[in-house]
DRENSEMI-565971 format. One record per residue: residue in three letters; x, y, z of N, C-alpha, C in turn. Coordinates in steps of 0.001 Angstrom, whole numbers, padded with zeros to 6 digits, always signed. Example, Ala and Ser with C-alpha at 12.3 -4.5 7.8 and 13.67 -1.06 7.14 Angstrom:
<recs>
Ala+013190-005690+007800+012300-004500+007800+013200-003300+007800
Ser+012850-002250+007080+013670-001060+007140+012900+000030+007870
</recs>
This chain:
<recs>
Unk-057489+075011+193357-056320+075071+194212-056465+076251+195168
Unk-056314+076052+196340-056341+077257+197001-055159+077641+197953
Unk-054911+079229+197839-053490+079373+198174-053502+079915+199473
Unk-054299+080747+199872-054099+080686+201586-055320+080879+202086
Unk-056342+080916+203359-056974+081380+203939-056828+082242+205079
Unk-057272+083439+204675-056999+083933+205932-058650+084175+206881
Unk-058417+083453+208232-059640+083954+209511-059251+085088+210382
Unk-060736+085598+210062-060905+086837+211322-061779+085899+212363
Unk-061853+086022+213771-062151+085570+214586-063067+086468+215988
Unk-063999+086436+216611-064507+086941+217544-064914+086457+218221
Unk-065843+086976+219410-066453+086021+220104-067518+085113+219846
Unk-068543+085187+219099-069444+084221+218287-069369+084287+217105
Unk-068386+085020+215465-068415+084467+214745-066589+084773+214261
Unk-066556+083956+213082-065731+083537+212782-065926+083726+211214
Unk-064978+084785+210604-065250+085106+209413-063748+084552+208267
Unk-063955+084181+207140-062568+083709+206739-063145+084008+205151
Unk-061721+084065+204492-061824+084119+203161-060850+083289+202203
Unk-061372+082710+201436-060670+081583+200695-060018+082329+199092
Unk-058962+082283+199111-058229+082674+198198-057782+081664+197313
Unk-058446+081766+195854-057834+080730+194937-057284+081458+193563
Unk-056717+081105+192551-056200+081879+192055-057549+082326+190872
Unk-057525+083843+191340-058247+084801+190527-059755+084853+191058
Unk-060158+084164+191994-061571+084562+192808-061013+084481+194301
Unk-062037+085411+194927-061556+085325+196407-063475+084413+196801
Unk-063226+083808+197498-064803+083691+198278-064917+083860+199663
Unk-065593+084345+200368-066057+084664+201479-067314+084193+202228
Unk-066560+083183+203562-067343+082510+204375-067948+083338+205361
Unk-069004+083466+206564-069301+083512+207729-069254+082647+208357
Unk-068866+082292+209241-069357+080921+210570-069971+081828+211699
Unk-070932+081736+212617-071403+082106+213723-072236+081085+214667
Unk-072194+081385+216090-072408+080612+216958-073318+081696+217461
Unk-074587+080884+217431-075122+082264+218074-075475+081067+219898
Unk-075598+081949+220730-075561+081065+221997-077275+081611+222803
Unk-078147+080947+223102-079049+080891+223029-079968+080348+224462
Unk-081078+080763+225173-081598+080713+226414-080464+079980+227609
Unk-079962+081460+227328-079316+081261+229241-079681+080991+230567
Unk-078611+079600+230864-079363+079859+232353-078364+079732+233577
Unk-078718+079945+234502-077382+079922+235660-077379+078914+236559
Unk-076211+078316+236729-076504+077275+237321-075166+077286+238068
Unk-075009+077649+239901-074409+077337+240597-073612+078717+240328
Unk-074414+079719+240188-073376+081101+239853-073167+081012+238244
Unk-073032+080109+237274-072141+080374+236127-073256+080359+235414
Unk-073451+080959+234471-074195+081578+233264-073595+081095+231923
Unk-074026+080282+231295-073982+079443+230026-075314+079175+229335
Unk-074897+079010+227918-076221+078842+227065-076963+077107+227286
Unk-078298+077276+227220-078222+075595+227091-078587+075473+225292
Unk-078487+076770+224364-078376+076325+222879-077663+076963+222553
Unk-076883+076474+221465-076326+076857+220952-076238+076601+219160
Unk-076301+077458+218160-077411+076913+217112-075966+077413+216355
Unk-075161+076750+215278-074234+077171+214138-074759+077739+212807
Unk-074186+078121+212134-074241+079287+210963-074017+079244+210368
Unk-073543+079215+209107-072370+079294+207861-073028+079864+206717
Unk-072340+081399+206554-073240+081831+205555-074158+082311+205111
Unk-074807+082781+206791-076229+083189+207359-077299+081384+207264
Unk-076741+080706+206825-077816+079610+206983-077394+078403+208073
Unk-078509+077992+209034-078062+077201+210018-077541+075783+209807
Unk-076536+075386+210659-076066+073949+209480-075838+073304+211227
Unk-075973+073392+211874-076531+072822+213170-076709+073245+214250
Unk-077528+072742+215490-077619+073061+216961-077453+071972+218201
Unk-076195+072252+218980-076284+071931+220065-077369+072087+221155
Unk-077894+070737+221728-079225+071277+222944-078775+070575+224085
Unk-078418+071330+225070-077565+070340+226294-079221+069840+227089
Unk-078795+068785+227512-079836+068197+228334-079693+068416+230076
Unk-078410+068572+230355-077721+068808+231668-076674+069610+231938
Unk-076147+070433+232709-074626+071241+232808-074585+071093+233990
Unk-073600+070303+234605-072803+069507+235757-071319+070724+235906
Unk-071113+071698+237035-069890+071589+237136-068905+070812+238477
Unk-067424+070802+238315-067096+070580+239556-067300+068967+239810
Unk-067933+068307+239158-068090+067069+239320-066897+065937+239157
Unk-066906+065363+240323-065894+064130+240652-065733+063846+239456
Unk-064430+063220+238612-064339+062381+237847-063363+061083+237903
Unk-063494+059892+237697-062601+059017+237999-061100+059095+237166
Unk-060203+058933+238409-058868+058823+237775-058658+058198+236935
Unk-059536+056898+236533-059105+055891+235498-059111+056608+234169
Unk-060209+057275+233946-060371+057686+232756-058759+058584+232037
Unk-058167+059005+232864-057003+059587+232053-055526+058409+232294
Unk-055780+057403+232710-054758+056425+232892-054458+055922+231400
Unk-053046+055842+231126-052671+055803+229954-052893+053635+229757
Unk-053513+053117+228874-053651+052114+229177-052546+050873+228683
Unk-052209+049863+229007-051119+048917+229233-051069+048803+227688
Unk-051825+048667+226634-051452+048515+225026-053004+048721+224087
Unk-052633+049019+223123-053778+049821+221950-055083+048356+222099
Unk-054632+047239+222270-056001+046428+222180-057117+046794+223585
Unk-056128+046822+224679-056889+047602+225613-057908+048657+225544
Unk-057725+049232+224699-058611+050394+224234-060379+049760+223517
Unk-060182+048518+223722-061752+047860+222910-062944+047577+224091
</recs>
């Protein structure tokens, strides 16, 4: 049973501790952000590799970073009923 968690939070990690009754355990999460590159002025990672615990449990690898790009109005049009959505 666990009775509260409390997270500490920063800019790449994310530390929390799980409180159950009579042990505490203690997580890490971290994002570490990885070969920067700039594109159009803005500076972003194209990896980004996750953590938990000091051990890696996945990585994002962007293939492209588009900003500013047109997007069609349709896509946020609320649609006429839920079968629509197939």
């Amino acid at each position: 049973e666990i009775l509260f968690v409390r997270i500490q939070d920063t800019c790449v990690a994310h530390c929390f501790d799980i409180f159950r009754r009579g042990e505490i355990e203690e997580a890490t999460e971290e994002d570490r952000l990885e070969k920067p590159i700039t594109i159009d002025g803005i500076t972003a990672p194209w990896v980004i590799d996750h953590f938990i615990a000091g051990k890696q449990s996945s990585r994002i690898t962007y293939e492209s970073i588009e900003y500013n790009r047109p997007i069609s109005d349709s896509l946020f049009a609320k649609p006429a009923s839920i079968k629509g959505l197939k």
